[in-house]
C-alpha positions, -999 to +999 in steps of 0.1 A: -211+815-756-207+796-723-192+812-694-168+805-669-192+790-637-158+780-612-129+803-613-099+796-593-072+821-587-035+822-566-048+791-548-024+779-519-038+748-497-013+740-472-018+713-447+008+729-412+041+736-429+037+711-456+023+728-492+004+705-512-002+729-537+004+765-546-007+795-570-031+772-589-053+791-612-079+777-636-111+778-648-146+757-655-170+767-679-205+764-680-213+728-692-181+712-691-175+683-680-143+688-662-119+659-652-091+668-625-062+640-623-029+636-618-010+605-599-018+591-567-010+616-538-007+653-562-037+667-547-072+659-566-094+647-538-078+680-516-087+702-548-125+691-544-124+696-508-116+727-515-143+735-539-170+723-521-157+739-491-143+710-469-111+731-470-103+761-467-072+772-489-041+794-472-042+819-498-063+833-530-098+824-536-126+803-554-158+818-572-189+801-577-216+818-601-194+846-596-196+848-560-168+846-535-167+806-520-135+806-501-139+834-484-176+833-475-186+826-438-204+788-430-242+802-438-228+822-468-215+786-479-243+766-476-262+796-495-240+788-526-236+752-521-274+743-529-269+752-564-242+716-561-241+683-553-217+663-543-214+622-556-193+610-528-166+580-541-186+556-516-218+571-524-223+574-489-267+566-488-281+564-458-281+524-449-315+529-429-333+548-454-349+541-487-333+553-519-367+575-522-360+590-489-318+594-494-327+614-523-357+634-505-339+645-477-323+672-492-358+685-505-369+683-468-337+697-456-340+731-480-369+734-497-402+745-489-421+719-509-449+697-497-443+660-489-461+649-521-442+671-538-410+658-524-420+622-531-431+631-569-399+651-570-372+616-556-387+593-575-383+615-609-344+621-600-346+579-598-359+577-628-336+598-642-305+579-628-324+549-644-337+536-613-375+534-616-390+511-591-364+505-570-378+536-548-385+511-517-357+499-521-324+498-495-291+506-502-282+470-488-305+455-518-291+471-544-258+465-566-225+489-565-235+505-597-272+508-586-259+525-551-238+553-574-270+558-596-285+563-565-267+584-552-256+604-582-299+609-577-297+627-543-269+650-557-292+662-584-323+663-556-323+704-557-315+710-592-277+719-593-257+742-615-224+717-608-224+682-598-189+672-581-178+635-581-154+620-565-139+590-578-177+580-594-162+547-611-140+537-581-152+498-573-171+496-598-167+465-629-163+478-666-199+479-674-215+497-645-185+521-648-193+525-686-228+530-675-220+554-649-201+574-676-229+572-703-255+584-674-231+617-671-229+621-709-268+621-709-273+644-678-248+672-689-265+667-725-299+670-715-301+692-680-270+713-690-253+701-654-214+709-652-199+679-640-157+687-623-150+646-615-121+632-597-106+606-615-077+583-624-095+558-649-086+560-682-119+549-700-137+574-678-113+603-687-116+599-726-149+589-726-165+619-709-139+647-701-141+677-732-117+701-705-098+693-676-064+704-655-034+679-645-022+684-607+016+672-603+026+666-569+063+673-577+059+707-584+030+716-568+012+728-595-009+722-630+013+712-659-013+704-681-048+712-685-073+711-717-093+684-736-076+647-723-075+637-758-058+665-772-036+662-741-026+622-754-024+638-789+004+664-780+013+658-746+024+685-727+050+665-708+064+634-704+045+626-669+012+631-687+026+609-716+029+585-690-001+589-675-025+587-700-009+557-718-006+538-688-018+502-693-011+502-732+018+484-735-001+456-715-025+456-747-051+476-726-068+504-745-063+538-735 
């Protein structure tokens, strides 16, 4: 039976006087892979601020592995965060560095390893990503869907429980994105890696999300949440009817 590896409870993030959100409570399990969404502006790049602790919420708290995140201090924080990575939506490598050494640095950064270690170590999480000898390779040399790859490497440089991604798909065309997607699919198959992804696409949504919450800007709050395709089957609303049709009647596939 899996267990619950995020937990979010009475969660208020408040930017001044304006609330963006408010007594938001849910909960990832071990495993999932967990899509947040909603429409442009509700709140989902804000919610993974807050888990990875970019932000820190006005009111009620997020647990990690069971552990207290929101309310930890900055070393307590880092602590917890080396059992994540992040995939940032640009993918954000280092321009000057190799993909090898993009995807050591963390190694070098917070583990005791030695350097051939390390080196053994980045070009396996390449390999993994599907990138085997492009480890002297630049960022600059290498294609949008190569760079996410890549990057999607470095977040998985120290083993993590959760992998957060923001946006992974974003500028991407249909077949690196579906290649991006079937890469997740085969991590959180085969290393057991909870995945909680940002995202708007459609195809991504369907084609990898088995749980996942719907932020609405209007009220401030979840009104949906669950597997995406049992959400298009009986949707909870009309706004997620709209949502997760959109592009249909254009002849586009959900």
């Amino acid at each position: 039976m899996t267990q619950d590896i995020i937990t979010v409870k009475n969660l208020r993030v408040a930017y001044g006087d304006f609330i963006l959100f408010d007594d938001i409570n849910f909960s990832v399990r071990e495993k999932d892979i967990f899509i947040i969404m909603g429409a442009s502006g509700c709140g989902k790049s804000s919610m993974l601020r807050v888990l990875t602790g970019l932000v820190t919420p006005v009111q009620g708290e997020v647990l990690i592995n069971g552990q207290d995140f929101s309310g930890a201090d900055n070393f307590k924080k880092t602590e917890i965060m080396k059992s994540c990575g992040v995939l940032y939506q640009s993918g954000a490598l280092f321009s000057s560095m190799t993909l090898k050494e993009n995807v050591a640095m963390p190694m070098e950064l917070y583990t005791n390893y030695s350097k051939k270690e390390i080196d053994e170590l980045a070009s396996y999480k390449l390999a993994l990503t599907g990138l085997y000898g492009f480890e002297d390779f630049y960022p600059s040399e290498i294609s949008g869907g190569m760079k996410k790859r890549a990057a999607l490497s470095r977040a998985l440089a120290l083993d993590p429980k959760i992998v957060y991604c923001d946006e992974p798909s974003a500028g991407l065309d249909p077949i690196s994105s579906k290649r991006l997607d079937d890469l997740i699919l085969e991590l959180n198959h085969n290393l057991g890696t909870t995945f909680v992804v940002v995202t708007h696409e459609l195809q991504s949504i369907f084609a990898i999300g088995n749980n996942s919450i719907f932020l609405d800007g209007k009220v401030k709050n979840i009104t949906g949440r669950g597997n995406p395709m049992q959400m298009l089957q009986t949707p909870p609303n009309p706004e997620i009817l709209e949502f997760l049709t959109r592009g249909v009647e254009n002849g586009q596939t959900a």
